[in-house]
C-alpha positions as CSV (number, residue, x, y, z in Angstrom):
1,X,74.7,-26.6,4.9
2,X,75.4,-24.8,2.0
3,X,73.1,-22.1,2.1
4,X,72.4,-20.1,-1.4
5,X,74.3,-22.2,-3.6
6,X,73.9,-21.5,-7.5
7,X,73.2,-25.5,-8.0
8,X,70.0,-25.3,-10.6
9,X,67.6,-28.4,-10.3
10,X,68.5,-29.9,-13.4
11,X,65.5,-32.0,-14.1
12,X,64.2,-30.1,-16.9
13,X,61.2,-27.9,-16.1
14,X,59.7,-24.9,-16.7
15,X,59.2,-24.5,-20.4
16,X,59.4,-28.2,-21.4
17,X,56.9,-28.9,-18.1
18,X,54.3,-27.0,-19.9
19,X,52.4,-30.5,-20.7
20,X,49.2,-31.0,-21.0
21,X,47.4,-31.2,-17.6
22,X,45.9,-34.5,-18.7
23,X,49.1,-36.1,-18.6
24,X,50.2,-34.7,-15.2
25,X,47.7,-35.4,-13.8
26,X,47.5,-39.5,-15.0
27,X,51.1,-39.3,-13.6
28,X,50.1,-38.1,-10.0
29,X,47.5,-40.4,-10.1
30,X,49.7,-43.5,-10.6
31,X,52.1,-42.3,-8.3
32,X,49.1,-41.9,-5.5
33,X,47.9,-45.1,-6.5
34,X,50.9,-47.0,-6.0
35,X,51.6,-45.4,-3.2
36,X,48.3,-46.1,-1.3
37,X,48.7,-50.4,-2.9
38,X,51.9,-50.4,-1.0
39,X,51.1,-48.9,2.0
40,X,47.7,-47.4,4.2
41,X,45.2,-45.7,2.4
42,X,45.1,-43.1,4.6
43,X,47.9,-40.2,3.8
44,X,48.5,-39.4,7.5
45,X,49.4,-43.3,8.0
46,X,51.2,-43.6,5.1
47,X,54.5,-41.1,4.1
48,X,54.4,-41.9,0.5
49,X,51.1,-41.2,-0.1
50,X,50.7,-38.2,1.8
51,X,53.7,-36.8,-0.4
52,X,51.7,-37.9,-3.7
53,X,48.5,-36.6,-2.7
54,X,50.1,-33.0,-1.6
55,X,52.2,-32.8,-4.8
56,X,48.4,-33.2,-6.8
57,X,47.0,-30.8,-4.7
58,X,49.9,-28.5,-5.8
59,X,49.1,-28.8,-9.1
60,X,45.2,-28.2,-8.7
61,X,44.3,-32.1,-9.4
62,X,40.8,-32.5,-8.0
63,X,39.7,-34.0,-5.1
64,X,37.5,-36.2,-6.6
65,X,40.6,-37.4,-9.2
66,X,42.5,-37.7,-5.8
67,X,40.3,-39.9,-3.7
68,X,39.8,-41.9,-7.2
69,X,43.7,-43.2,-7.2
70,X,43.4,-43.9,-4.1
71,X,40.2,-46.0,-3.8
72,X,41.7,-47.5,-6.7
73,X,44.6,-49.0,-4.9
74,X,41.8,-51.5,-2.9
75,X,40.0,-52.2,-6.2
76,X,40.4,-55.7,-7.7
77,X,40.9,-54.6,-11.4
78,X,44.2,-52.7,-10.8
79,X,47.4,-52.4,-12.9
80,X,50.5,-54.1,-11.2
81,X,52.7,-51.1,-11.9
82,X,56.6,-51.7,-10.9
83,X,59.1,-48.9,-10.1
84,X,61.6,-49.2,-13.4
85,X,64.6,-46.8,-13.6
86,X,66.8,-46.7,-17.2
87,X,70.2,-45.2,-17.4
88,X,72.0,-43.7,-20.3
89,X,74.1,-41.2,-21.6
90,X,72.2,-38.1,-24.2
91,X,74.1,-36.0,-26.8
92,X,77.0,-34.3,-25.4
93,X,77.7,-37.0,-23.1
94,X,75.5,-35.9,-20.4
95,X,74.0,-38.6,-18.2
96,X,70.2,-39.3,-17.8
97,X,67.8,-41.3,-15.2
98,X,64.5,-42.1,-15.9
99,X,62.6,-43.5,-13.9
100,X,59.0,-45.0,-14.6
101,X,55.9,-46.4,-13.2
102,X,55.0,-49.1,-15.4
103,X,52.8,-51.9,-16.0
104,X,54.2,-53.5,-19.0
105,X,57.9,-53.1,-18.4
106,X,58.6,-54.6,-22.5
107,X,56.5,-51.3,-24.0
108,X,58.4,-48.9,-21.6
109,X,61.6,-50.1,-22.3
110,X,61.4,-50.0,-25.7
111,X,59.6,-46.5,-26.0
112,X,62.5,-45.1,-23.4
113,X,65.5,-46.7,-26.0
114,X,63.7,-45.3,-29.2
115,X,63.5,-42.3,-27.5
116,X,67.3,-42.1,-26.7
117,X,68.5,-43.9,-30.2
118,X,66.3,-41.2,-31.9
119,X,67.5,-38.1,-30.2
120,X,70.7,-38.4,-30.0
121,X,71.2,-40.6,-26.9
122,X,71.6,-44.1,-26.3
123,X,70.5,-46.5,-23.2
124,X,72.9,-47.9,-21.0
125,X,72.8,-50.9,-18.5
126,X,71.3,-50.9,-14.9
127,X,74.2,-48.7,-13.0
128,X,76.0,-46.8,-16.0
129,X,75.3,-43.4,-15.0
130,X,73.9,-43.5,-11.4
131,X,77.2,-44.0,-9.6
132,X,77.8,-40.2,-10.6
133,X,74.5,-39.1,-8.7
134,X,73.7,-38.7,-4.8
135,X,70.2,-40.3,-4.2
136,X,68.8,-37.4,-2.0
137,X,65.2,-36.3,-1.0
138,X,64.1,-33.2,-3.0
139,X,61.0,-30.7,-1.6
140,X,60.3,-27.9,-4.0
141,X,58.5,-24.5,-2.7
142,X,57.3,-21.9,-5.2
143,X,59.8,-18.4,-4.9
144,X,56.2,-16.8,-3.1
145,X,56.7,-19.8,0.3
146,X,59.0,-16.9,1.1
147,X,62.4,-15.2,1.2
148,X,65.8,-17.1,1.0
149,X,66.9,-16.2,4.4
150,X,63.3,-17.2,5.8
151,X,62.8,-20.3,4.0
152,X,66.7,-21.3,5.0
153,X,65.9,-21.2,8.4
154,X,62.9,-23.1,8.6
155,X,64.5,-25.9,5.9
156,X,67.4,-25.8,8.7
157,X,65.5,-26.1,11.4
158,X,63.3,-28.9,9.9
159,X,66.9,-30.9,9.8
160,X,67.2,-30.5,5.9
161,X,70.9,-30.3,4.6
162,X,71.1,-27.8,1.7
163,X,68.9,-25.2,0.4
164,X,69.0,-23.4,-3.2
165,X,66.9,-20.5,-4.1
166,X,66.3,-18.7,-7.0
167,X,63.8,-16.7,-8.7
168,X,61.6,-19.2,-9.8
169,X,62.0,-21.7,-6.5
170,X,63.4,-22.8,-3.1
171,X,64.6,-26.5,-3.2
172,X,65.3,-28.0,0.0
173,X,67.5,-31.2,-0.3
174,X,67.5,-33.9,2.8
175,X,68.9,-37.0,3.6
176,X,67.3,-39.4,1.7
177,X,65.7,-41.2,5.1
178,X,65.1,-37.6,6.3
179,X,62.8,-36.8,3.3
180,X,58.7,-37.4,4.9
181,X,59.8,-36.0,8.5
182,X,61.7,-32.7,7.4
183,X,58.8,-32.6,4.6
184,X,56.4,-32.6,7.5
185,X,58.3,-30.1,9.6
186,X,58.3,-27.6,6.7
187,X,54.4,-28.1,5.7
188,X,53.9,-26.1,9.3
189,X,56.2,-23.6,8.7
190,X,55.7,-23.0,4.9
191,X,52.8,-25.0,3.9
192,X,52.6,-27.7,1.2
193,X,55.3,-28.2,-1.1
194,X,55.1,-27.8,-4.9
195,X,56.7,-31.5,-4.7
196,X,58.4,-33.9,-2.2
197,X,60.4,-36.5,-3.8
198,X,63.5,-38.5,-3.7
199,X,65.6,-37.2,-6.5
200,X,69.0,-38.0,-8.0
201,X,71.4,-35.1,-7.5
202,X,74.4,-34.9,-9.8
203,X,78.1,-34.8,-8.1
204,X,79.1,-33.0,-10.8
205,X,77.4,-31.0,-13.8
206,X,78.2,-31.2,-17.8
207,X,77.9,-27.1,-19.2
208,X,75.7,-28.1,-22.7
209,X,77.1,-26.2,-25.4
210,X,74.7,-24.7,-28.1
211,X,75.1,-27.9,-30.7
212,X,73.6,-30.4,-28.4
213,X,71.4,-28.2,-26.0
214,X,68.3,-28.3,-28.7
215,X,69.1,-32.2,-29.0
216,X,69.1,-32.7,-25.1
217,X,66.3,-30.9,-24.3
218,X,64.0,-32.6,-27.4
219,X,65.1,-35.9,-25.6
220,X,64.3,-35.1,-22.5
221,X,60.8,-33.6,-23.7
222,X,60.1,-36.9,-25.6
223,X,60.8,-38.7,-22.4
224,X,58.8,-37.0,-20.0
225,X,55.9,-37.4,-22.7
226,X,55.7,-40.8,-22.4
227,X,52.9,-41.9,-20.1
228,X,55.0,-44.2,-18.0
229,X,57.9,-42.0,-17.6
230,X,57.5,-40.3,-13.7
231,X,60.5,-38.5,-13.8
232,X,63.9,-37.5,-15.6
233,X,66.9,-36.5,-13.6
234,X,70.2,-35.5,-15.5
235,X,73.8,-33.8,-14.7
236,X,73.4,-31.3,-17.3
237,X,73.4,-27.3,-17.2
238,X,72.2,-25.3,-19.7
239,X,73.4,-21.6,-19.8
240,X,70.8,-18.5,-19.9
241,X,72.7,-17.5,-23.3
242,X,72.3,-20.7,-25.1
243,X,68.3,-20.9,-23.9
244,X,67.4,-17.7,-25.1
245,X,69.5,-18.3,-28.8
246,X,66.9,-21.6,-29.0
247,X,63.8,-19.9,-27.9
């Protein structure tokens, strides 16, 4: 276990995640859906939906909006949504995942290649970037769950493999089978997670200079807009310096 290693979640968050609730919270609600269609309806029964429907709750969706995705799953009118991930490379030659929840797989595919052709990027085929990630699970507490040290212990004694903390966050990272049961563990120990998610963890990073950091980060904005999109996962870094020079 690594303990407090300097590795940065490099999905891109904070400022570019200020998105209009809306839009959050049509993505949780797909994901909870989905989730519930391919599983029990119940979040205790089902892994994947409990995980959904606490990640809402950490973002203040309703409860009403909530039980709505769900009942939806049983309804006879629903979307068929299918799990789509996209591969390519952005400017500076950093790789990018997106993965999507979608149910017309032609309109996704081509917003998700205008995006990258337009920005600086362009799409690859099905396995171009992934084979430099680790598929890992991913459970996100807020810096306020508690200490480094504290939150360390319980992630190791809930079986998780790595921790990182910062000021912002703790992320815990698990085996990628280990992700619902060390989730669970913690939620009695810390209570609910920000998120609990299997992520894509870069084996190694890409330092963004300053001429393609504004490029990058309008590309990964323009994807994470996109209704379908769920989540973007790259192998970039960018440094303090070069964040506070774009603003």
């Amino acid at each position: 276990m690594a303990g407090h290693s300097k590795f940065k979640n490099i999905m891109h968050r904070k400022g570019a995640q200020d998105k209009k609730r809306s839009s959050m919270f049509s993505k949780l609600s797909r994901e909870i859906t989905v989730a519930a269609k391919m599983g029990m309806p119940d979040p205790d029964m089902n892994p994947r939906l409990r995980l959904a429907v606490n990640a809402a709750k950490a973002q203040s969706m309703p409860k009403d909006n909530i039980q709505r995705a769900i009942d939806k799953a049983s309804g006879g009118d629903l979307e068929n949504y299918e799990e789509v991930r996209y591969e390519g490379y952005g400017p500076g030659g950093v790789a990018i995942i997106v993965e999507a929840l979608t149910d017309n797989r032609n309109r996704t595919a081509t917003n998700v290649r205008t995006a990258f052709s337009k920005n600086g990027g362009n799409l690859g085929a099905s396995g171009a970037v992934s084979h430099g990630f680790e598929r890992l699970g991913l459970i996100t507490y807020p810096a306020s769950a508690g200490d480094a040290d504290a939150v360390f212990e319980a992630a190791l004694e809930a079986g998780a493999d790595d921790v990182a903390s910062n000021e912002d966050e703790h992320e815990i990272w698990t085996a990628m089978d280990a992700l619902h049961e060390v989730a669970k563990a913690l939620e009695t120990k810390l209570g609910a997670a920000d998120s609990a998610k299997l992520a894509w963890k870069p084996t190694t990073t890409v330092e963004v200079d300053e001429s393609n950091a504004a490029t990058l980060l309008k590309l990964v904005d323009v994807l994470e807009d996109d209704d379908d999109v769920q989540t973007v996962w790259g192998n970039y870094e960018v440094s303090d310096a070069v964040m506070e020079k774009l603003g």
